[in-house]
C-alpha positions as CSV (number, residue, x, y, z in Angstrom):
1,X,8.5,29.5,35.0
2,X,9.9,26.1,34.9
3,X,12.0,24.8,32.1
4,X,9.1,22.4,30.2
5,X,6.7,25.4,29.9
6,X,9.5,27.3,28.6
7,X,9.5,24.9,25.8
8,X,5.8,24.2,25.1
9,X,4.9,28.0,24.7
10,X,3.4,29.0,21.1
11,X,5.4,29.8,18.8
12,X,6.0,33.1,17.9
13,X,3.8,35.4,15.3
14,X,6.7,35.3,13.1
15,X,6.7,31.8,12.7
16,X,3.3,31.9,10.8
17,X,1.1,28.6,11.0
18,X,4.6,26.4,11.2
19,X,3.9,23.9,14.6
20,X,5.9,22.3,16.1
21,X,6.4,18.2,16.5
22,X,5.0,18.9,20.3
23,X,1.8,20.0,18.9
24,X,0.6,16.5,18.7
25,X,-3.4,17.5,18.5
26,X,-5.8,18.4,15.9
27,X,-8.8,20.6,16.3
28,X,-10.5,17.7,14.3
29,X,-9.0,14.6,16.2
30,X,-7.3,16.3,19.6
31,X,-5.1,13.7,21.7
32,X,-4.6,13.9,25.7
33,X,-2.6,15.2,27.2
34,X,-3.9,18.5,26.6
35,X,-2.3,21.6,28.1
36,X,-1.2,23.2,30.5
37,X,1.5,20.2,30.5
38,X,2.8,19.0,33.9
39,X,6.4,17.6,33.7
40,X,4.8,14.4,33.5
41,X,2.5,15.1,30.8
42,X,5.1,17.1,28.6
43,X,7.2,14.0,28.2
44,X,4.4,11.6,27.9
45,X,3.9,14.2,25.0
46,X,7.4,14.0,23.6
47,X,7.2,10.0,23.6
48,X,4.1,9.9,21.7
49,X,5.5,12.3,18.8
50,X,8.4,10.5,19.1
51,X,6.7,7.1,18.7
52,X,5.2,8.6,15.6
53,X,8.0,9.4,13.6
54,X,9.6,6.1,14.9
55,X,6.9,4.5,12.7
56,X,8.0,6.0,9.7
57,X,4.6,6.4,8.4
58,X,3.8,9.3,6.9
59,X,-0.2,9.1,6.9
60,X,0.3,8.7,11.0
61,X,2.7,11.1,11.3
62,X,0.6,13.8,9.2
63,X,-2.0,13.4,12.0
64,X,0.0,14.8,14.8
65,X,-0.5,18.4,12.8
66,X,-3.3,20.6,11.6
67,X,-4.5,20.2,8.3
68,X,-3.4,23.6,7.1
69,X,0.2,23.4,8.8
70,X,3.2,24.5,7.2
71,X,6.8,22.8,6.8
72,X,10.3,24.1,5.8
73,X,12.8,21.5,4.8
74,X,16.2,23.3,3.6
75,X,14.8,25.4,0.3
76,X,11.1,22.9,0.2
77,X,8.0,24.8,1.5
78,X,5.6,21.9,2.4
79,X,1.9,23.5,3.2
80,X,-0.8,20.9,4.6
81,X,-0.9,17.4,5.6
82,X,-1.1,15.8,1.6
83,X,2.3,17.3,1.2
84,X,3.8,16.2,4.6
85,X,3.0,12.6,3.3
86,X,4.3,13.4,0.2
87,X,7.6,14.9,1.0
88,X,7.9,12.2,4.3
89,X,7.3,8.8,1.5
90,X,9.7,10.5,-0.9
91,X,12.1,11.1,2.2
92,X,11.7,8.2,4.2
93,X,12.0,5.8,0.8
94,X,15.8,7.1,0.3
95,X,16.9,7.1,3.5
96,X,19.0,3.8,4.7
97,X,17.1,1.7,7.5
98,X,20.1,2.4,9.7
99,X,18.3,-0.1,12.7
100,X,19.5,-3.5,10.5
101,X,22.4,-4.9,12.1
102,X,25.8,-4.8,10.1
103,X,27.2,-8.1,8.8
């Protein structure tokens, strides 16, 4: 098994309905590539969840996850895509735009 698959494998039962940032389709609205990911494809994959957050908008980034998914940020249970925007507005709003130069 090479390393990427090793990476993109489900997660496990435990885990519940939690996905991960890599599981950048919908059964409503999927997005290529699709698996089984090639090296290639795996971090064409990575870039485009990356390129996501980057925007920091929530309403984009909800997309990348299933409508019924389910977040855990330190004690916060987050559970569908209304409360990812939520809790990634309320987030993103107090956080410091650290890419403005210093002068």
């Amino acid at each position: 098994m090479e390393w990427f698959q090793e990476i993109l494998l489900p997660p496990p039962k435990w885990l519940g309905t939690v996905y991960s940032a890599l599981a950048m389709s919908t059964i409503a609205n999927p997005r290529p590539p699709f698996p089984p990911f090639s090296a290639q494809s795996a971090a064409q994959k990575v870039r485009i969840a990356e390129d996501a957050w980057n925007t920091r908008d929530p309403e984009r980034v909800s997309l990348a996850y299933t409508q019924d998914s389910v977040w855990r940020n330190r004690s916060e249970f987050l559970s569908g895509r209304k409360a990812i925007v939520q809790f990634l507005t309320r987030k993103w709003s107090k956080e410091l735009d650290h890419s403005r130069p210093i002068t």
